[in-house]
C-alpha positions in Angstrom: 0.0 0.0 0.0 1.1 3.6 -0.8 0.2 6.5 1.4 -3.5 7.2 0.6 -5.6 10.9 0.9 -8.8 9.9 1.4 -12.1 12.0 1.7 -15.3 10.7 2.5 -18.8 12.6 2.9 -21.7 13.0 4.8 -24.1 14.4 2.0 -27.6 14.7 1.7 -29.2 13.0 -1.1 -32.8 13.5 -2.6 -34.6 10.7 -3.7 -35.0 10.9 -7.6 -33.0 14.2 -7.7 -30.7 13.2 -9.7 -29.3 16.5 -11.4 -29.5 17.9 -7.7 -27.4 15.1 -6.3 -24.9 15.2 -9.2 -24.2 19.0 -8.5 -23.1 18.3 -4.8 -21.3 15.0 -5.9 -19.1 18.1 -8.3 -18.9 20.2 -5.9 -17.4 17.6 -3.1 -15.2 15.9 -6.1 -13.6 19.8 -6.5 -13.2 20.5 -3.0 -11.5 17.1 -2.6 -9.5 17.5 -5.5 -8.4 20.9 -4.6 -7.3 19.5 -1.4 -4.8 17.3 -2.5 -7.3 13.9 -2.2 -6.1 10.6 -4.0 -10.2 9.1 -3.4 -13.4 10.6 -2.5 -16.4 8.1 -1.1 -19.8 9.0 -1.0 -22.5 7.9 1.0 -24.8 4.6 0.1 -27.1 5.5 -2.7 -25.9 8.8 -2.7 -26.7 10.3 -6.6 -30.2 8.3 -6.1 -31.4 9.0 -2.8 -32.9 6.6 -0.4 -36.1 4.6 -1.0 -38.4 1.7 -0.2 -41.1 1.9 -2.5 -40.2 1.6 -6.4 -36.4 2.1 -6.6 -36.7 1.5 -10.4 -38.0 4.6 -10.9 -35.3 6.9 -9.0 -33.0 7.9 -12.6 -36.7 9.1 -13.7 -36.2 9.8 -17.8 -32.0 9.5 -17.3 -30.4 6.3 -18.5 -27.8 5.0 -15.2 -25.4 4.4 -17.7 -25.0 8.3 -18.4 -25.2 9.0 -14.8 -22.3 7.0 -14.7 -20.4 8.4 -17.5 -20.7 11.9 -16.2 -18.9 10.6 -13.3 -16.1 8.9 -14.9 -15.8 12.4 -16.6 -15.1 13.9 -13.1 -12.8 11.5 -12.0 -11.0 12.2 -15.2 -11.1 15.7 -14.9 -10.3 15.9 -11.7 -7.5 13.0 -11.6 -8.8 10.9 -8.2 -11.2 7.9 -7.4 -14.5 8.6 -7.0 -17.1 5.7 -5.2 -20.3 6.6 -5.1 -24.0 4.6 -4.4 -26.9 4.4 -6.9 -28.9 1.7 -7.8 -28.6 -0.9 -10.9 -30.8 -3.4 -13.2 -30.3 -6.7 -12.4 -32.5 -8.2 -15.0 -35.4 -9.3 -12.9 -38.1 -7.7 -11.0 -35.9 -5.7 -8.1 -32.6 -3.8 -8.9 -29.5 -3.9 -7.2 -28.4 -1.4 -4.7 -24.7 -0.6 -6.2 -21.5 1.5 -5.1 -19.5 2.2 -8.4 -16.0 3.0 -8.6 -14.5 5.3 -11.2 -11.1 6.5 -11.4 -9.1 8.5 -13.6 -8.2 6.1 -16.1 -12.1 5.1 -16.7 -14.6 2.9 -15.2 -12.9 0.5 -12.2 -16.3 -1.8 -11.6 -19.4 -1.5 -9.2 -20.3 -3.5 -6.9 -23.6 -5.2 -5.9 -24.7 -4.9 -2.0 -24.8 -8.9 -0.7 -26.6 -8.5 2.8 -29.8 -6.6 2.5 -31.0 -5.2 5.6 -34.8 -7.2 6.5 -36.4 -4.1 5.5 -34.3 -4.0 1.7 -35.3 -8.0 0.9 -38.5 -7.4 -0.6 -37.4 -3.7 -2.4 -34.2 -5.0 -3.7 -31.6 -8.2 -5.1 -28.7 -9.4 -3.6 -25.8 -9.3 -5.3 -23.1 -11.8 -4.8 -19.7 -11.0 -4.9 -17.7 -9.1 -2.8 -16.6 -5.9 -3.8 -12.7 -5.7 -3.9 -10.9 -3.5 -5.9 -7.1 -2.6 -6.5 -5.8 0.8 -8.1 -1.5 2.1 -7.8 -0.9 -0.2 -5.3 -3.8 0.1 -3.1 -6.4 -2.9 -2.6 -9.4 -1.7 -0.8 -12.6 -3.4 0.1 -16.2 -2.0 -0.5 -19.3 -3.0 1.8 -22.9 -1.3 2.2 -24.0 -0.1 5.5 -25.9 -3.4 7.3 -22.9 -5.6 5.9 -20.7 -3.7 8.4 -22.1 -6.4 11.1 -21.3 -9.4 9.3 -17.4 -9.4 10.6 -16.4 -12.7 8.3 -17.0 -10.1 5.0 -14.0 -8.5 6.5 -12.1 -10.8 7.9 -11.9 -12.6 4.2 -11.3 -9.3 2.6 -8.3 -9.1 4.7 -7.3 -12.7 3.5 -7.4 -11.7 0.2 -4.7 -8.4 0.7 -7.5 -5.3 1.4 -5.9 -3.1 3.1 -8.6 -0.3 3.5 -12.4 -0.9 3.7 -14.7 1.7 2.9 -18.5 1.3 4.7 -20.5 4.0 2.8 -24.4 4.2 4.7 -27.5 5.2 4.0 -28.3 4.4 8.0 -31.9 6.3 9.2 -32.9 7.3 12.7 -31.1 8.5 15.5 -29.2 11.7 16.6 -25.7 12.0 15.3 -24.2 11.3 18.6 -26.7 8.0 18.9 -25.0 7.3 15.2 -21.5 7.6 16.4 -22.2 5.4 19.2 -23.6 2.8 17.0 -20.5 2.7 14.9 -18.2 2.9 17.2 -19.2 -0.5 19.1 -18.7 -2.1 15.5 -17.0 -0.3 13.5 -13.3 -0.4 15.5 -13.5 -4.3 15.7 -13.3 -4.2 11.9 -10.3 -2.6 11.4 -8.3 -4.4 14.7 -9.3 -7.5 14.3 -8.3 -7.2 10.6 -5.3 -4.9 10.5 -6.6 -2.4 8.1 -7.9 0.8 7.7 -11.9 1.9 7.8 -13.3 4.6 6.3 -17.6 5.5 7.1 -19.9 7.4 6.3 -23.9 8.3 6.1 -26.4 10.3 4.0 -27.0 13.5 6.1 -30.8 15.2 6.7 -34.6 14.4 5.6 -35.7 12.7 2.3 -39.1 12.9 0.6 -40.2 9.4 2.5 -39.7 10.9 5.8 -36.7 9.5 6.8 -34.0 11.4 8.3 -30.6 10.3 8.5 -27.8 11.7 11.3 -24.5 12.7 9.4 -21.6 10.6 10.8 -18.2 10.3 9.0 -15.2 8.5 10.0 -12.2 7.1 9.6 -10.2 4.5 11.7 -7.1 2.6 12.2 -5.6 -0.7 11.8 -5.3 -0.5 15.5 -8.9 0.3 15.7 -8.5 4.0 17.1 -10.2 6.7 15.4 -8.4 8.8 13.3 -10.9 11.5 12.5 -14.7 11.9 12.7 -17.6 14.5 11.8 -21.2 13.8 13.3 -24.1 16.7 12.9 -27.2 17.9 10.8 -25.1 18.8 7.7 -23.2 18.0 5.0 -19.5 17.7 5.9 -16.4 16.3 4.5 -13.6 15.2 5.9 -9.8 14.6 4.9 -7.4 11.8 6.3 -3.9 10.4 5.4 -3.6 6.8 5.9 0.0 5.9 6.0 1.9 3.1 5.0 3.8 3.0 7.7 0.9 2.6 10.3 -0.3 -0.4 8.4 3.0 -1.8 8.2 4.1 -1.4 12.0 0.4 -3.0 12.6 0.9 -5.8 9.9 4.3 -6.8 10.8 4.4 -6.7 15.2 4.0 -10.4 15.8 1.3 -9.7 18.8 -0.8 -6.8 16.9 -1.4 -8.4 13.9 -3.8 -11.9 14.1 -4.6 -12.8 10.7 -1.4 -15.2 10.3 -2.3 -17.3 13.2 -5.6 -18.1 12.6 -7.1 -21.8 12.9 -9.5 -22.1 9.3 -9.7 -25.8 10.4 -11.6 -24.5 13.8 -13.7 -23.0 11.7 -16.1 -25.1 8.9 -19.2 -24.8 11.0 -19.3 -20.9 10.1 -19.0 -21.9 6.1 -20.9 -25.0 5.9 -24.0 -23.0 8.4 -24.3 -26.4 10.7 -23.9 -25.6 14.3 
């Protein structure tokens, strides 16, 4: 891993605004650009907006391909990564929710959410790979908001050489501070248990189904500890380094790191689902 500048954002997303929510994805892609950032994340289904009622009518009259060409634009304009959360055909009745990944050099992939929350399993399909994704010598790992509590994702991301996660949310409900809380039970067991970096964060404000949703950002790590954090009412964005050399003291201290002395045999009953 190379040193990485990384900005994430809290941003408020309207559901089916697209134009709207492509003019704050600009302006935050700028800002972070201007700033020096190697990759920008966005929140959960952040150009569509949140919904639970007919998600396949969110781009309205646009086609999600151009949505996603305008983006790649920016990332090539601007010369940084750019992940950001929409939705996505999936050629049957319910569409994937998606996080796509462009970079400067074109289109990296997307990836297809895998754990839908009990109140998404009606609404949407599960995907079925994970999302890992490698660009100048960084490997980083992609999950969407409820997957954050199923700790094997991570842990096998790990295996396979992810050295940062990125957890973008669309979480409702709560103050900010409630929010915080919540992540910070979960969130710091990710990144210590695994040795990598995490990077979070949520939509910000009220949509047009009447959910409102407390802005938290964050960003952790390997040893679990936070490295910087926004929670409020508003849009914010913040900017963190993470260093090689803190994931390197982390990966190679005999007693820090645990991955290497793991016991897979110990383990079948978590793959196979008998207990």
């Amino acid at each position: 891993m190379r040193d990485l500048r990384v900005a994430a954002v809290s941003m408020r997303s309207e559901t089916g605004e697209i134009e709207k929510n492509l003019e704050r994805t600009a302006f935050y892609v700028s800002k972070a650009a201007d700033m020096g950032a190697d990759v920008i994340c966005f929140p959960e289904l952040s150009i569509t907006g949140y919904t639970l009622t007919n998600p396949t009518s969110l781009y309205g009259g646009l086609n999600p391909d151009e949505v996603t060409d305008r983006i790649v634009g920016l990332a090539r304009d601007k010369g940084l990564l750019i992940l950001y959360g929409g939705v996505a055909p999936s050629g049957l009745e319910r569409p994937f929710i998606v996080q796509v990944v462009a970079g400067p050099d074109g289109l990296l992939g997307s990836y297809r959410k895998t754990h839908l929350s009990p109140a998404e399993r009606d609404i949407y399909a599960a995907g079925h790979e994970m999302g890992i994704f490698s660009h100048e010598k960084v490997t980083f790992g992609i999950q969407l908001c409820y997957e954050s509590h199923f700790p094997e994702l991570s842990t096998l991301m790990a295996l396979r050489g992810v050295e940062v996660i990125f957890f973008p949310h669309a979480s409702p409900r709560g103050e900010p501070e409630e929010k915080m809380d919540s992540w910070m039970r979960h969130l710091p067991s990710r990144a210590f248990d695994n040795g990598l970096f995490v990077v979070a964060c949520n939509q910000v404000g009220e949509n047009k189904e009447g959910l409102s949703f407390p802005g938290v950002v964050l960003a952790l790590s390997p040893a679990g500890r936070l490295i910087e954090a926004h929670r409020g009412k508003g849009e914010e964005m913040i900017l963190v380094e993470l260093r090689r050399d803190v994931l390197d003291e982390i990966r190679s201290h005999r007693m820090k790191y645990f991955l290497p002395n793991r016991r897979p045999e110990l383990y079948g009953d978590i793959s196979s689902g008998s207990l």
